[in-house]
C-alpha positions, -999 to +999 in steps of 0.1 A: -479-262-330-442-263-329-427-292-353-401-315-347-372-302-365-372-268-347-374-283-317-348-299-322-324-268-335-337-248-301-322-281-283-290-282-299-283-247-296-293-255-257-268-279-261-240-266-275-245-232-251-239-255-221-209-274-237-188-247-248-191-256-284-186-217-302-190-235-338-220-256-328-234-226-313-228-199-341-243-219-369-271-229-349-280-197-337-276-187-372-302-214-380-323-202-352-323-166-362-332-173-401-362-195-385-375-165-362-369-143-389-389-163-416-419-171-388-421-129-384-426-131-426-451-158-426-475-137-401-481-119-431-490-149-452-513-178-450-492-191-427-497-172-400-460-173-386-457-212-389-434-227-406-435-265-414-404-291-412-400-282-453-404-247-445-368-247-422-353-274-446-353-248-469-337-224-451-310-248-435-302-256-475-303-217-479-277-219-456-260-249-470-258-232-503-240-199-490-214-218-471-207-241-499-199-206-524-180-195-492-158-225-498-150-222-529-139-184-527-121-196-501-104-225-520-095-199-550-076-179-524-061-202-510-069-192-474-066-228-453-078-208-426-114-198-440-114-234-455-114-253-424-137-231-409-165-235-435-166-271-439-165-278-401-200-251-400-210-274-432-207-307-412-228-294-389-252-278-412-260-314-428-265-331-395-301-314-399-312-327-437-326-364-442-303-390-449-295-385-482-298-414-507-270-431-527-262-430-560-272-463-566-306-462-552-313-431-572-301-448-599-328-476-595-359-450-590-348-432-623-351-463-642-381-472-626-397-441-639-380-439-676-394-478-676-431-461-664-426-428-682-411-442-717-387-418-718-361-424-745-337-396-755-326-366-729-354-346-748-374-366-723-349-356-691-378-330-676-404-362-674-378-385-656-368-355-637-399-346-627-407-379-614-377-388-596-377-358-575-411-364-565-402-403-550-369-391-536-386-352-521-352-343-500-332-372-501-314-365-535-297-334-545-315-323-575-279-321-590-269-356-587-306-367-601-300-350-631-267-362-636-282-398-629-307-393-658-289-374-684-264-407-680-294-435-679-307-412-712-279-410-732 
């Protein structure tokens, strides 16, 4: 059974192939290869060389994360070159993560759960934590929930 997000990587990488797009094509392929390489490592595993839609969002963020620490060597040395080139493969490395949610509406599901948890102090901040990443799954970065509840805890 093949799921719907690598299906859709395997089309854009068609995609990009027949339009010339080098960039497009490189980090996709990239993506591509991490997912092959991943399904060869689940054969070993319970998985039996599936991997689900969470699976591959965890590799894309993998991904995410490398470029990102890329970017800032690149800043430190100044290199405008290096600079331009990882954010443009990081533009295209989001296209594939849920739409994210805005500060705002995270700010509403952690008060919903301090109201639910109690939560009082930031001794509490793993409860709301805890709870907040489970309503928002991969629609928040986990750093911007915790800044959002160590401010609503303070």
């Amino acid at each position: 059974m093949e799921n719907v997000l690598k299906a859709k990587i395997l089309q854009d990488l068609k995609d990009s192939m027949r339009a010339g797009d080098t960039r497009k094509r490189a980090v996709v392929g990239l993506i591509n290869a991490a997912i092959k390489n991943e399904e060869i490592n689940a054969r070993v595993d319970a998985r039996a060389g599936v991997l689900s839609d969470g699976d591959i969002l965890g590799l894309i963020r993998r991904e995410i994360k490398q470029h990102e620490e890329s970017l800032l060597e690149a800043k430190n040395a100044n290199r405008a070159d290096l600079i331009e080139e990882q954010e443009g493969e990081l533009v295209i490395l989001r296209t594939y993560l849920p739409q994210q949610l805005s500060r705002e509406a995270i700010i509403e599901i952690a008060r919903g759960v301090i109201a639910t948890s109690g939560a009082k102090t930031v001794k509490d901040q793993g409860i709301v934590m805890k709870g907040v990443l489970a309503q928002t799954k991969d629609q928040a970065d986990g750093k911007l929930v915790s800044e959002v509840v160590k401010s609503l805890l303070i």
